[in-house]
C-alpha positions as CSV (number, residue, x, y, z in Angstrom):
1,X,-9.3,32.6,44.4
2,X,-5.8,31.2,45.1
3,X,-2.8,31.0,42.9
4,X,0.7,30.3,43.4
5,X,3.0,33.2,42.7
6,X,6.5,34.3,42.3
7,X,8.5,37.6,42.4
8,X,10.7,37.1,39.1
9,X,14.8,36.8,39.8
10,X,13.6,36.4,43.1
11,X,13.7,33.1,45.4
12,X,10.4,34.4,46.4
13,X,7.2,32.2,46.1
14,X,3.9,31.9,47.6
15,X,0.2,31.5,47.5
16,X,-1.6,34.5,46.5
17,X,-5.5,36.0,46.5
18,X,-6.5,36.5,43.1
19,X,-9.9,37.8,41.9
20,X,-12.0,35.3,40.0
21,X,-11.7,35.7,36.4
22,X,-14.5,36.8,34.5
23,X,-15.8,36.5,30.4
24,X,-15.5,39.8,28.8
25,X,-15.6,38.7,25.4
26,X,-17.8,36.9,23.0
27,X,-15.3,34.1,22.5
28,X,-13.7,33.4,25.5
29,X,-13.5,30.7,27.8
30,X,-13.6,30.3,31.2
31,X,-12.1,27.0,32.7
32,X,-11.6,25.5,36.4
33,X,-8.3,24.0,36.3
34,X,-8.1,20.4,37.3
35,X,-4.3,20.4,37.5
36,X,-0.9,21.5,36.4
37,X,2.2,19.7,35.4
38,X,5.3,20.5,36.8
39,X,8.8,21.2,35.0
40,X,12.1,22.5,35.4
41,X,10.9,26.3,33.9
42,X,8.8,26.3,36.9
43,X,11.6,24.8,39.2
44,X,14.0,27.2,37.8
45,X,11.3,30.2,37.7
46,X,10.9,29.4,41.7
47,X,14.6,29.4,42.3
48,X,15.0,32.9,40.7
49,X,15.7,31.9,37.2
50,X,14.6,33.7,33.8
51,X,10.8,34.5,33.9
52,X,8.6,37.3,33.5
53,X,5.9,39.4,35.0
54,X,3.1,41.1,33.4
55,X,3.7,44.7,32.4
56,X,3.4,47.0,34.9
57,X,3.6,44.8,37.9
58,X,6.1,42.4,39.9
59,X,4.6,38.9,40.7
60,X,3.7,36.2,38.5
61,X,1.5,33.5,38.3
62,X,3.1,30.6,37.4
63,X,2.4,27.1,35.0
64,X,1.8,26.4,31.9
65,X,1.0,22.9,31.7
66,X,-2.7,22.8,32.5
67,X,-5.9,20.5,32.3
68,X,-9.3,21.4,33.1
69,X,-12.8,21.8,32.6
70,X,-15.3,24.4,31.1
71,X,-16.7,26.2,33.2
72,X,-18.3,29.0,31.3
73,X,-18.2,30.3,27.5
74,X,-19.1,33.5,26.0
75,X,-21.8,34.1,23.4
76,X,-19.5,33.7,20.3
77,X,-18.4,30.6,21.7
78,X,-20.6,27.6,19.5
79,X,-19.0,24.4,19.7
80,X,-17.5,24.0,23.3
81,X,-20.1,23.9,26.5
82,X,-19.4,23.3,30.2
83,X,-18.6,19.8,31.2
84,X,-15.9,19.9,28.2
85,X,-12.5,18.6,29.4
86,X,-9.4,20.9,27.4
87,X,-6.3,22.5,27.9
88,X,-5.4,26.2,26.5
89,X,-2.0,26.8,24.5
90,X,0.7,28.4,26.0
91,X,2.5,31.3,23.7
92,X,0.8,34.2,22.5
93,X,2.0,35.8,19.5
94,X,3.6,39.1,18.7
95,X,0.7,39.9,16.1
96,X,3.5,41.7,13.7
97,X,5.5,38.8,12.3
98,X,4.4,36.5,9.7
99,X,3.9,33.4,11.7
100,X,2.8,35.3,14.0
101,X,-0.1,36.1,12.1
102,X,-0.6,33.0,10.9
103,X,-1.4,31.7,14.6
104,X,2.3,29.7,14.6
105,X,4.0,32.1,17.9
106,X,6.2,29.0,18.1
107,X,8.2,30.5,15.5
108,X,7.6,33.8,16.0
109,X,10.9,36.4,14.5
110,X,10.6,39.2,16.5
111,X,11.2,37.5,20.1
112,X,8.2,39.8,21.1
113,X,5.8,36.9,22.2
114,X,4.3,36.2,25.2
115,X,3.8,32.9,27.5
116,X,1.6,32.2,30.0
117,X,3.4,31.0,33.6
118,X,6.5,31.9,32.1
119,X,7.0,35.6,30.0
120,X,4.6,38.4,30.6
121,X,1.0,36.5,31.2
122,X,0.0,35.4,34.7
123,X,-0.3,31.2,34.1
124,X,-2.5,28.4,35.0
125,X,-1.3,27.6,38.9
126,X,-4.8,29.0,39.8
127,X,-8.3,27.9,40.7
128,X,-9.9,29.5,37.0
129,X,-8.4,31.2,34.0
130,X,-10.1,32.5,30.8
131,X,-8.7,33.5,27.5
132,X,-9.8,33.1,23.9
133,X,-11.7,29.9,22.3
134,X,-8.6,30.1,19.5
135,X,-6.3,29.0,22.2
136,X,-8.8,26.3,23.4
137,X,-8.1,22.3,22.4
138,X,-10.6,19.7,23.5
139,X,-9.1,16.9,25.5
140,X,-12.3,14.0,25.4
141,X,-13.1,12.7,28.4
142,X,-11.9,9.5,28.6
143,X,-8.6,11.3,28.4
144,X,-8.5,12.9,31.7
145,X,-5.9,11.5,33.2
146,X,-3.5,12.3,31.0
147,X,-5.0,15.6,29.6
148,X,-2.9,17.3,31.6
149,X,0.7,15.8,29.5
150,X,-1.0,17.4,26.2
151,X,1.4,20.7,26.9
152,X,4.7,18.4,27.2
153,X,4.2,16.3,24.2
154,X,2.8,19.0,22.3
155,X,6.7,20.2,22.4
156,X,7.7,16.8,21.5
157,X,5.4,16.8,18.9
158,X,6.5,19.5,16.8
159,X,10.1,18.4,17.0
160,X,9.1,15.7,15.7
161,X,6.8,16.3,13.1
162,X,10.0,18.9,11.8
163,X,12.2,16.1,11.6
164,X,9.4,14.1,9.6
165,X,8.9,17.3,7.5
166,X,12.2,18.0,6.6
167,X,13.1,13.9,5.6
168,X,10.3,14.8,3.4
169,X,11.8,17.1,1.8
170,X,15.2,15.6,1.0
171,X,15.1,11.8,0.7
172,X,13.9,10.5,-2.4
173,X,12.4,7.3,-0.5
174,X,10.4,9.5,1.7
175,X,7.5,8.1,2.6
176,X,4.1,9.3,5.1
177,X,5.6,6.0,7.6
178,X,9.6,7.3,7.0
179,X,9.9,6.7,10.5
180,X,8.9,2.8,10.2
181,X,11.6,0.3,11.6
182,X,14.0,3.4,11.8
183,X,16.3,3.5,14.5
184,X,15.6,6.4,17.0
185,X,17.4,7.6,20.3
186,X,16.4,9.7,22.5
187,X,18.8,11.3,25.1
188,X,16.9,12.3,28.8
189,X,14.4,10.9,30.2
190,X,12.4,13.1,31.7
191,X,9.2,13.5,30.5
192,X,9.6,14.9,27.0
193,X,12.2,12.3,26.4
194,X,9.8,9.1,27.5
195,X,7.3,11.2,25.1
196,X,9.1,11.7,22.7
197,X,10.0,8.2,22.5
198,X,6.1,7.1,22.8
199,X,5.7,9.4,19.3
200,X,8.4,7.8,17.9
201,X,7.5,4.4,18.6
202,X,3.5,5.0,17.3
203,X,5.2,6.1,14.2
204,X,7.4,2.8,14.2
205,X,10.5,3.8,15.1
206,X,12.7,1.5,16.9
207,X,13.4,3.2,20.2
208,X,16.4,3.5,22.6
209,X,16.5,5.7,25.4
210,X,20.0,7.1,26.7
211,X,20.2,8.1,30.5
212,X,22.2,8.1,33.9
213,X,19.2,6.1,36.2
214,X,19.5,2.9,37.0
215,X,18.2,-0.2,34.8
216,X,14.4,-1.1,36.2
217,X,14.3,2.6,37.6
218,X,10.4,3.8,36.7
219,X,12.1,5.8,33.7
220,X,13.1,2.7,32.2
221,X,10.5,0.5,33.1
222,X,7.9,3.0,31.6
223,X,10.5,2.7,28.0
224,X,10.5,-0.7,28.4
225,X,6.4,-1.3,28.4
226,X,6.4,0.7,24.8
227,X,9.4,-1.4,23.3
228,X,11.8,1.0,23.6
229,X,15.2,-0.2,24.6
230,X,17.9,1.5,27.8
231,X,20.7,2.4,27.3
232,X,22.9,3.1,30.7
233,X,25.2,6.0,29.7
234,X,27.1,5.4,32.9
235,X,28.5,2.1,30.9
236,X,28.2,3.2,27.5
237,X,29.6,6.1,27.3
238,X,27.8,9.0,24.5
239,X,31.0,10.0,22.8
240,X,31.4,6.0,21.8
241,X,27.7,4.6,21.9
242,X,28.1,4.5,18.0
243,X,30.5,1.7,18.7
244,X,28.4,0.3,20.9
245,X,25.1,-0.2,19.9
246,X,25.5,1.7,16.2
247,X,24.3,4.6,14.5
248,X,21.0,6.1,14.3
249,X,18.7,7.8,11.5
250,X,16.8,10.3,14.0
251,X,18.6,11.4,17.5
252,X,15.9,13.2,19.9
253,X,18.2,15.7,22.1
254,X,15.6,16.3,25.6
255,X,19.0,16.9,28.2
256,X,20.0,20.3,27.8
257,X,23.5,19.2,28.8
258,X,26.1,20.7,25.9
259,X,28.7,18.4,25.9
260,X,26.3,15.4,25.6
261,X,24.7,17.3,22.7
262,X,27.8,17.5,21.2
263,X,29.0,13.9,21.4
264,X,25.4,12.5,20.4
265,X,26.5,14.0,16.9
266,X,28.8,11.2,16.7
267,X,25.5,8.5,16.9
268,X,23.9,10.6,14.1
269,X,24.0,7.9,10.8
270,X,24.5,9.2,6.9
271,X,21.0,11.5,6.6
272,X,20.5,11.3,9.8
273,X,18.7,14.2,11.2
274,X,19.0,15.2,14.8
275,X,16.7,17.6,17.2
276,X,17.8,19.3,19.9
277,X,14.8,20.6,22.7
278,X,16.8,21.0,26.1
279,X,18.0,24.5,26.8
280,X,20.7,24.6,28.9
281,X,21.1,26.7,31.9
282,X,24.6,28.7,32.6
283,X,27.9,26.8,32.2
284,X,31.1,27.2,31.4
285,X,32.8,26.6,28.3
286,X,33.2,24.0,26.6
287,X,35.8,22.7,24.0
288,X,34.4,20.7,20.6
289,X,36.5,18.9,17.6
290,X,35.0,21.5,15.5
291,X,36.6,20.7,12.0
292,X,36.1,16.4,12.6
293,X,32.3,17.2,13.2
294,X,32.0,19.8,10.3
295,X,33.4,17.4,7.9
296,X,30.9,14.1,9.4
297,X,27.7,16.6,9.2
298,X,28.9,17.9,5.7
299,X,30.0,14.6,4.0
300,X,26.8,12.4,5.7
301,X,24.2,14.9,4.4
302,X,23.0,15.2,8.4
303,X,20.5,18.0,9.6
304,X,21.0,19.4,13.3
305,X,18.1,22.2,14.5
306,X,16.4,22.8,17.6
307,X,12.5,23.8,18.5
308,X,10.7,24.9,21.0
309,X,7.2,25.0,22.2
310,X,4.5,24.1,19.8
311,X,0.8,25.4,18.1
312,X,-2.6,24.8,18.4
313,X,-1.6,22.2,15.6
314,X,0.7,20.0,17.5
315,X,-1.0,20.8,20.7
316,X,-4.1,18.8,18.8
317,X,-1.7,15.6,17.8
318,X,-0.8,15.4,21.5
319,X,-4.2,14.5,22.5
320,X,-4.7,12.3,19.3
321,X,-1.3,10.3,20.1
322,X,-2.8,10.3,24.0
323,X,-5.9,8.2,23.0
324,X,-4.2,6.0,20.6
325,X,-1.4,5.2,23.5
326,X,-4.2,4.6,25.5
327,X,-5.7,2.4,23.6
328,X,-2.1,0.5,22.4
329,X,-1.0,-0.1,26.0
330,X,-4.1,0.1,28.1
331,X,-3.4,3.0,30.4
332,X,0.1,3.3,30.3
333,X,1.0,7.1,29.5
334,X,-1.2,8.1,32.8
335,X,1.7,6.2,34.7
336,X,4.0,8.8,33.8
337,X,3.0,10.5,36.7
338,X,4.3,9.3,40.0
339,X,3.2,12.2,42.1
340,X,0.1,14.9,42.8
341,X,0.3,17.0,45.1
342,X,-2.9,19.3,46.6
343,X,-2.1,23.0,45.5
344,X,-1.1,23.8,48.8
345,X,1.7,21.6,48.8
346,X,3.3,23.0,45.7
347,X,6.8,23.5,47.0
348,X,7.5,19.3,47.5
349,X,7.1,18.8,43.6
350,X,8.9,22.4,42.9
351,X,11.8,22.3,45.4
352,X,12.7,18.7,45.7
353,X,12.8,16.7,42.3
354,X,12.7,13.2,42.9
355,X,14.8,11.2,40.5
356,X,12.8,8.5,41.4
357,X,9.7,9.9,40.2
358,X,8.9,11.2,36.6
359,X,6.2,13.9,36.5
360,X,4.7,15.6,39.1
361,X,1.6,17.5,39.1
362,X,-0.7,20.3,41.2
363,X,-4.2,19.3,41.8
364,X,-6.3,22.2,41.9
365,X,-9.7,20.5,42.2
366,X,-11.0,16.9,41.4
C-alpha cells in the first residue's frame, strides 16, 4: 500500500510502498482510512521541523488526524464490526507514569510517550492502519463528514473542559452551565480556534473571535453562522482590546504567537481563567511588563495554563459536540473544510496554506 513519508529534520517527503497491515492481536483493529486532516505539525514536519521516526529506522509516516472505516477486527474485539465509521487516538503512553497508567498519555510526566504521525509511531497518511480496540472511538455514521475533525476538537476539548474543571473548583457560584452567557474569546482562527469557539458557544458562552483576516473572510463567516462575534485585530489592537470591546471571564489562546499571548492577559477579567494551546515555533526574544502583569493575575484571582492533546475521554466529547452542531446548525461544522485533496496531491494542502481556506484534508479512499 501507499503512504506519504518523510525523512525527519529533513525537507525530504514522498510517497512510499508500505506492506499492508495485518491483525496480530485479539483486540485490534484494522481500518481503511477515509482521510486525514491537515495541520501545521505536518506542514512543519514536511519542512524539516521537530518529528520523529520509529526506533531503529529513518522515515516516517506522517498524520494524525484520521477518519475511517473498519475493515477488520480481531477475536477479542466484541462490540465494533466492519462497516463502523471511527477514528483512533493519537498519543500512546509511556506505561510507567501514573497517568500513564491510567490511559490519560495527554499528561504523561516522564516525556517518554509516543504519537502517531508525529514522535516515534509511523501515522495515518496511509491506505490501512491497525492498533488496539482501546485506542478506537466510534464516529456514527451520519457523522462522516466531519469524523475526520474529531482529532482537532478533541484538543479543544480538553482545554476546555480544564478551564470548566478548575472554575469548579474555585468559584463558589460554580455551576455544571458556568459557561452560560459568559463572555469568551478566542484568539486564531484556524481550526482549533473556530472549534473551540463552536464548544464554547454549545456550552453558552458568548463568543468573540480575534484574528488578522479580513471581515466576511470564510473564517469569520463560519464564527458568524454559530453567533460568535469578529474582532479585526488589525483595528483593535490586543494589548488594548480590553478598552475596546471589555474584559472576558475565559480567553482561548489557539495562535502560538508570544507577544499576542502576552497582551491577551490584559483582556483576562477578575477570575478569569485563560488557556493557552498554540506552541510557538523559534523566535527571538521578547520583552514583557513582568511585575504590572504579576500584580493583575495575583490581585484578580486569574488562572493561566496551557494543554495539549487530549484522551480517549475528550476524543469521545468531540464526536458528541459534532452531532449536536450538526443538528443546531444543519451541517455547518462539515464547512470547515474548504479543501480535499486525492492522496497523491498531498504537497498542495502541505506546502502552500491558503489563508483563504480553513482546513484541508487527504482523501485516501471514498
Amino acid at each position: 500500500m501507499e503512504a506519504i513519508a518523510i525523512s525527519p529534520r529533513e525537507k525530504v517527503s514522498r510517497i512510499v510502498e508500505r506492506p499492508e497491515p495485518e491483525i496480530r492481536s485479539a483486540d485490534e483493529i484494522k481500518i481503511s482510512v477515509i482521510e486525514v486532516g491537515v495541520c501545521a505539525t505536518d506542514r512543519e514536519e514536511v519542512l524539516g521541523g521537530k518529528a520523529l521516526a520509529p526506533k531503529g529506522v529513518n522515515e516516517l509516516v506522517i498524520g494524525h488526524e484520521m477518519f475511517g472505516v473498519v475493515a477488520d477486527t480481531g477475536d477479542g474485539v466484541r462490540h465494533i464490526k466492519p462497516g463502523d465509521y471511527g477514528v483512533f487516538t493519537v498519543r500512546r503512553g509511556c506505561s510507567r507514569c501514573a497517568p500513564c497508567r491510567m490511559e490519560r498519555p495527554d499528561m504523561c510526566r516522564t516525556g517518554e510517550y509516543s504519537e502517531r504521525g508525529i514522535r516515534g509511531m509511523d501515522g495515518f497518511q496511509t491506505g490501512f492502519v491497525v492498533d488496539s480496540e482501546k485506542y478506537f472511538v466510534p464516529v456514527p455514521g451520519d457523522l462522516s463528514g466531519t469524523g475526520v475533525l474529531t482529532e482537532p476538537l478533541s484538543v479543544a476539548e480538553k482545554a476546555i473542559s480544564e478551564c470548566l474543571r478548575l472554575q469548579s473548583i474555585r468559584l463558589p457560584e460554580y455551576s455544571p452551565d458556568w459557561l452560560a452567557g459568559k463572555r469568551c474569546l478566542v484568539a486564531g482562527l484556524g481550526p482549533i480556534g473556530l472549534l473551540a469557539a463552536l464548544v464554547l458557544t454549545l456550552r453558552g458562552g458568548a463568543v468573540c473571535g480575534l484574528d488578522i483576516v479580513e471581515p466576511g473572510s470564510p473564517k469569520t463567516e463560519w464564527l458568524s453562522t454559530i453567533g460568535g462575534k469578529y474582532i479585526d485585530g488589525k483595528i483593535c489592537r490586543p494589548e488594548n482590546i480590553d478598552e475596546y470591546v471589555g474584559e472576558f471571564d475565559l480567553v482561548f489562546e489557539a495562535t502560538g504567537i508570544p507577544s499576542l499571548g502576552f497582551e491577551l492577559i490584559d483582556a483576562l477579567g477578575i477570575n478569569g481563567i485563560y488557556v493557552l494551546t498554540g506552541i510557538p515555533g523559534d523566535e527571538h526574544a521578547i520583552h514583557i511588563p513582568g511585575s504590572e502583569l504579576m500584580r493583575k493575575i495575583v490581585l484578580r484571582n486569574q488562572i493561566i495554563f496551557g494543554s495539549v492533546n487530549a484522551s480517549r475521554e475528550h476524543f469521545q466529547m468531540a464526536v458528541q459536540d459534532l452531532g449536536e452542531a450538526d443538528r443546531r446548525w444543519n451541517g455547518h461544522a462539515a464547512r470547515l473544510i474548504t479543501g480535499r485533496y486525492h492522496f497523491q496531491n498531498y504537497l498542495e494542502p502541505l506546502m502552500n496554506q491558503d489563508a483563504e481556506k480553513i482546513k484541508s484534508v487527504i482523501e485516501w479512499t471514498q
